[in-house]
N, C-alpha and C positions, 0 to 999 in steps of 0.2 A: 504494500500500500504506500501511498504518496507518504514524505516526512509530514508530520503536523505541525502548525505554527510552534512557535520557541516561547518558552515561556508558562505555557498552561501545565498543569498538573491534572493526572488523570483523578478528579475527584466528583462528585456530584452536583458541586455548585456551581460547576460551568456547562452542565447540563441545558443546549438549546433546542426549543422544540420546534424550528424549522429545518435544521436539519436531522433532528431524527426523524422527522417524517419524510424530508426526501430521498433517508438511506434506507427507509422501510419500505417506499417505492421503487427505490433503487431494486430491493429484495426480492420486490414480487417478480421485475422487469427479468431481472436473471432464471426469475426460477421460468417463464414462457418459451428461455432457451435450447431448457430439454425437452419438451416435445417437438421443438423447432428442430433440434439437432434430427428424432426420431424421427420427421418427418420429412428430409435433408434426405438422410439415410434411404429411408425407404423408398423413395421416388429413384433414388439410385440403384436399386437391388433389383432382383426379379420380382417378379408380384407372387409367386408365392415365398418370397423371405418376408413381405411388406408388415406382416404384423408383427412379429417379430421382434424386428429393428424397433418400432416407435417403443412396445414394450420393456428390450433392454435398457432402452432409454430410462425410460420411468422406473425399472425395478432399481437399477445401479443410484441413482438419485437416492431411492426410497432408504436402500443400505447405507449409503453415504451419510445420511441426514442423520441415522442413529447411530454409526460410528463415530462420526460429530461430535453429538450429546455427549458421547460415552467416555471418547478422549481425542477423539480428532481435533476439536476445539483448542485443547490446555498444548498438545504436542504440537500444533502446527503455530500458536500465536500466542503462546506462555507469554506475559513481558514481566515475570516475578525470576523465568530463569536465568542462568548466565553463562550456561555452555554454549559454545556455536552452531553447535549441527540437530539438538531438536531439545523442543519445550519440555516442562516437570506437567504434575497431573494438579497443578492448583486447580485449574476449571474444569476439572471431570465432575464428566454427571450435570454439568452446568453449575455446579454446586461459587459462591460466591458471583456469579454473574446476576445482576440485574441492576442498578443502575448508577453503580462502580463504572464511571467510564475505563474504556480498554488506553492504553496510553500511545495504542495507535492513532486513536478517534477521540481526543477528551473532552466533545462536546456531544456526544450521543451517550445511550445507556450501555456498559456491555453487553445486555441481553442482544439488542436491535444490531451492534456489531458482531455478534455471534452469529444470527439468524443472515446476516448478509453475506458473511465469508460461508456461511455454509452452503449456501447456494453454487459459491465457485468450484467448490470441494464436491461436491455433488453432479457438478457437469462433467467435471474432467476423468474421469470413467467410461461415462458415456460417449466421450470423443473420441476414445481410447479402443472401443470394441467395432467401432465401425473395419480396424486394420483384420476382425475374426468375421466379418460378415460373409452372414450364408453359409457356414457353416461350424459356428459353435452354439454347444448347449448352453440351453439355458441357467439349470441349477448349480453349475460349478460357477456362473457367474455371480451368483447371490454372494457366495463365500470369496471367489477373489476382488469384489469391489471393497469389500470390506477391509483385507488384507492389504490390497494395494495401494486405500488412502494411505492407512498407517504406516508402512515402509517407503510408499517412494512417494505421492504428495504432500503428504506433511512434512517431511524433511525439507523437501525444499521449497516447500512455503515457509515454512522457519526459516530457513539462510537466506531467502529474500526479505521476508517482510517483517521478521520480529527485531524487537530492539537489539538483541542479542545475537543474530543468526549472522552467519561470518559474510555470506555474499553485502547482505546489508550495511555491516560495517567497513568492507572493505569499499564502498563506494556505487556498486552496481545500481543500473536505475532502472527500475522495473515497475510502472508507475500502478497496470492492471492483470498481468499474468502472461507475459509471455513466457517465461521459463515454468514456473506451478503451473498453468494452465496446460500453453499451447506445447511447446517444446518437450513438455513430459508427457502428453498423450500423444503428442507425435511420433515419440522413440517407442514408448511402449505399445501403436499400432503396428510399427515397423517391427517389434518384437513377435507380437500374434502374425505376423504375415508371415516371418519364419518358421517360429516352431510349430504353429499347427500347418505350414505346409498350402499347399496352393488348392484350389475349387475343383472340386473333378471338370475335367472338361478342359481347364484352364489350359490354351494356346493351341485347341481343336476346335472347342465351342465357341462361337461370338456373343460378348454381354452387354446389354444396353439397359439404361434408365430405363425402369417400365413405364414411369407418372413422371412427367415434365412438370404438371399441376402441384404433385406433393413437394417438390424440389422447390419452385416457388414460393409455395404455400412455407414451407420451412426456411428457406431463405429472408422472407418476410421477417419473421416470427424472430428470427436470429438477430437480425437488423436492428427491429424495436426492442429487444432484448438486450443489445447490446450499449442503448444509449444509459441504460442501467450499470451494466459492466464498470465501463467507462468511466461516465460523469459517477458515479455511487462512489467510485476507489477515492474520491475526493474524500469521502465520509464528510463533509460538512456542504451545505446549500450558500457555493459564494462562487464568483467567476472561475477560478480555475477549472469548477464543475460544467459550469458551461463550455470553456472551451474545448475542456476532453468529449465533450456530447458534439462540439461542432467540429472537432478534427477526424471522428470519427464517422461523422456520416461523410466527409469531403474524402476520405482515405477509402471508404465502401464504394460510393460511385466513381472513383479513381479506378479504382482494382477495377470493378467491372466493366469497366471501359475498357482499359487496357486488356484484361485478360481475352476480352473480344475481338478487339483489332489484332491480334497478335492470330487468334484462332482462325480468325475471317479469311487471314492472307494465308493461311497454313493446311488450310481445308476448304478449300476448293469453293471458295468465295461465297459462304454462306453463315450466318446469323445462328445461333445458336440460343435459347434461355437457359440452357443447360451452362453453357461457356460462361453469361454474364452473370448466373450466379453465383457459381464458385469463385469467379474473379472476386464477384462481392466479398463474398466470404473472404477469399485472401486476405483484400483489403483489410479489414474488418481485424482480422487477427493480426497484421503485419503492423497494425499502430496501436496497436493495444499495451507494450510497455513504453512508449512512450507519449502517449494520450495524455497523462496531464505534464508532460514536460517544452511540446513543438508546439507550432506556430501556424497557421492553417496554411501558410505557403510551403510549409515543407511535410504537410500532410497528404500535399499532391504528392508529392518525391515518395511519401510512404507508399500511396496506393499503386501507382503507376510500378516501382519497383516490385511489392510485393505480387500484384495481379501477371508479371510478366516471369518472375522467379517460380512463381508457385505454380505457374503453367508447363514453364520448362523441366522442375520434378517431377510433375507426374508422367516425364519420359524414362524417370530412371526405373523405374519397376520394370518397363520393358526390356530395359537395358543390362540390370542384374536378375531378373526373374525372379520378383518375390511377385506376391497377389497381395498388393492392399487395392481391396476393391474397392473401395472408395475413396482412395487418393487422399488417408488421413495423415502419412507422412509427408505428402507432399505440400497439402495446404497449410496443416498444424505446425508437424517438426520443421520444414523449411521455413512458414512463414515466420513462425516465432524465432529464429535463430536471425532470420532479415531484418523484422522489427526491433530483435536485440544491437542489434550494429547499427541499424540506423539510427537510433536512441542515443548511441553513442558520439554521433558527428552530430545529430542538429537537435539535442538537447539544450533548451535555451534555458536558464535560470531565471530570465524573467517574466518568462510564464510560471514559472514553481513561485515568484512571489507574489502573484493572484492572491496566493490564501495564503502570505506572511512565512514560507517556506522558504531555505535557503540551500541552493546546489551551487556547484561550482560549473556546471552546464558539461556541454560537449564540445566538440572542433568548434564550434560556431562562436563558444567562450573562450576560445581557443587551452580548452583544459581537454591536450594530447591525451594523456592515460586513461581519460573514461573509454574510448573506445577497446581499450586493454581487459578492462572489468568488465564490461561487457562480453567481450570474448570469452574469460576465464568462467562467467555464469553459466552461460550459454552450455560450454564444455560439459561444466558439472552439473549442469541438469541433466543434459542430454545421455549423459556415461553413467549416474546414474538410474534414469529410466529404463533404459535398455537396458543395463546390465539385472537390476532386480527385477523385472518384468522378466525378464527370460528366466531369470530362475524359479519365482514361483508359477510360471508356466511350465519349466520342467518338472518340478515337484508334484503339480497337479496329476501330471502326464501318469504318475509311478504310483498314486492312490486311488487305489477301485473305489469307485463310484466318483471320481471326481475327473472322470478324463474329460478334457476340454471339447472336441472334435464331435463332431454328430458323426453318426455312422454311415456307412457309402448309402444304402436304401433310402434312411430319411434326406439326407442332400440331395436325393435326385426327387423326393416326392417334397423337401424344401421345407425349412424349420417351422413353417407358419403351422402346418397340418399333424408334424413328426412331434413336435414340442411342445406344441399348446393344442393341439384337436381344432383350428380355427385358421381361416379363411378371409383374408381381405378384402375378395370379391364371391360375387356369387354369380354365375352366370348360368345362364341358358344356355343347352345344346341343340345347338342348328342343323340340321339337314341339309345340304346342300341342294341348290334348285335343279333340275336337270339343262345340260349344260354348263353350269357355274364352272369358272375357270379354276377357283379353288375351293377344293374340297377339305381344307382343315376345318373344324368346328371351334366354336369359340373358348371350346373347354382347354385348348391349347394354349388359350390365354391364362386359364387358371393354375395349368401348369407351370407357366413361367416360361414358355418358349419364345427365343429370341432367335435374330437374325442378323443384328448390326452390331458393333464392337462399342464397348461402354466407355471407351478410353476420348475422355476431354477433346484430347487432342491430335489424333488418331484418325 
């Protein structure tokens, strides 16, 4: 989170009730982003993975939220600890939180600061599994969301954003979550792409977005979701919130521009809503740690870069053959590692003093070594998300009843039906007319039968 004005002490009497109410808004705003994400997901998948996906969305959330409570909360944002690398269990159980301001936010209640970080802890799971889609179970994911906040998000939400966590101290500026957020479910998609291995079918069969409509519909959802993100990491209702609300929607339609033009001239001179969402998306993610630090002219620089970088990763899957179907390392782990180095060069310090904050900026401060820290975050988020991601994915892998991978049968009849008994669509079966040129029936759609390649850019 952003530093807090100098001076206040986390105590109750500086308790403002305009900004706890717009980090409570902030709250709601985040939490529309996981069924945005679920619905993201599932317009990208086949239509029979589609229920699914919004599902793991909300179940990973649902665990997150009580891992949270339980100790998520005390290990990821202690500010009573004083080691570097992760929080004591003062606020387990929520136990002392309620309107003891957090000494991140000294002007809201720590309850209202609990409920808002826990929304961010709650998405980044679900950003995370899009790298298993279509073909992981359900119920080994109840139990590794839970596992996974506590070993690899909360750590390094602690060494970003708590008083004490060594990224933070050493200087890194990470204003809303590029490295806890995006950069760690980046790596750990790229993780599930590996060890559970690639789609049957994958570089015989061709996959395409089934619902262009859901992809919007979630794109949307992500958007308005995100001016919560953003402007909320303010934790207090004053300019500097404003402008992270307005560099990010300038860095969203950035991205989606770009990521289109680039697509437009690359594919065979045609438009895409598929292309200018994920661009959005890019965008979106690629100014996210430094959203309350730039300046809206260099939020263009953000989107444009991010929409054009996060197009050209999604060539590397093809290039190293892993399957993240949904292009989560591409948009997430690259974007976030983009956003962290841009943060670095046009980090202005006088936008952090909007709200009475004090940095030494980026290149543009001419303060060389931030882009240093940045680099070293970025590292150590990235090294490790992948690395603990892959381990309790192999752990999984060696405990009956908890193996990751749906079985060859249900992948070909497709999680929606295999794992939950349920169906996204329902369709009629058609008879073809005598004559009709094609004789597939519409139930081919229920199956999830494709024909065109799901690849962005491709």
């Amino acid at each position: 989170m952003a530093p807090h004005p100098r001076g206040l002490d986390p105590d109750a009497s500086h308790i403002n009730g305009g900004d706890t109410a717009w980090i409570l808004v902030c709250a709601a705003l985040v939490f529309i982003m996981a069924p945005g994400v679920g619905y993201f997901y599932s317009g990208m998948a086949r239509s029979k993975n589609a229920v699914s996906l919004v599902f793991l969305c909300m179940i990973a959330m649902a665990v997150v939220s009580i891992q949270w409570v339980v100790w998520g909360y005390s290990l990821a944002l202690s500010d009573t600890a004083t080691n570097p690398f992760i929080g004591n269990l003062t606020y387990g159980l929520l136990l002392d939180v309620g309107n003891k301001a957090h000494a991140n936010a000294p002007t809201i209640p720590g309850s209202v600061y609990a409920i808002f970080q826990c929304m961010f802890a709650a998405l980044t799971p679900a950003l995370a599994l899009g790298g298993a889609a279509e073909r992981i179970r359900v119920f080994p994911v109840i139990l590794f969301s839970f596992i996974w906040s506590t070993v690899v998000y909360d750590p390094i939400a602690y060494w970003s954003w708590a008083p004490s966590g060594w990224m933070n101290k050493m200087g890194e500026l990470d204003y809303a979550g590029g490295t806890p957020v995006h950069i760690s479910s980046g790596f750990a998609a790229l993780a599930f792409s590996i060890v559970l291995g690639k789609r049957k079918g994958y570089g015989q069969e061709k996959f395409e977005p089934h619902n262009y409509l859901n992809i919007i519909l979630g794109t949307a959802l992500l958007w308005f979701g995100w001016f919560g993100f953003n402007g909320g990491s303010a934790v207090a209702s004053n300019g500097r919130a404003g402008m992270a609300v307005a560099v990010t929607h300038i860095a969203a339609c950035m991205g989606g521009l770009s990521w289109s033009l680039v697509a437009y001239f690359r594919n065979g001179y045609k438009f895409s809503s598929f292309h200018f969402c994920s661009g959005a998306v890019a965008g979106l993610v690629t100014i996210t740690p430094g959203s309350g630090y730039v300046s809206p002219w260099a939020a263009l620089i953000f989107g444009a870069v991010g929409g054009i970088a996060c197009h050209f990763a999604v060539d590397l899957k093809e290039k190293f053959r892993f399957d993240d179907a949904l292009d989560v390392f591409a948009v997430h782990g690259v974007g976030g590692i983009v956003g962290n180095l841009l943060t670095g060069i046009f980090a202005n310090k006088a936008v952090a003093a909007l709200s009475g904050s004090e940095i030494k900026g980026g290149w543009i401060d001419h303060h060389w070594v931030q882009l240093g820290y940045q680099v070293a975050g970025s590292c150590a988020g990235a090294a490790w998300s992948f690395v603990v991601t892959a381990i309790i994915l192999y752990a999984f892998n060696v405990i009956p009843g908890l193996q990751l991978r749906i079985h060859e049968e249900g992948e070909i009849s497709g999680t929606d039906i295999t794992e939950m008994g349920e169906h996204g669509y329902k369709f009629a079966t058609i008879e073809p007319s005598p004559g009709s040129q094609d004789t597939r029936s519409l139930s081919a759609l229920e199956r999830g039968d494709s024909q065109h390649s799901s690849n962005g850019t491709s």
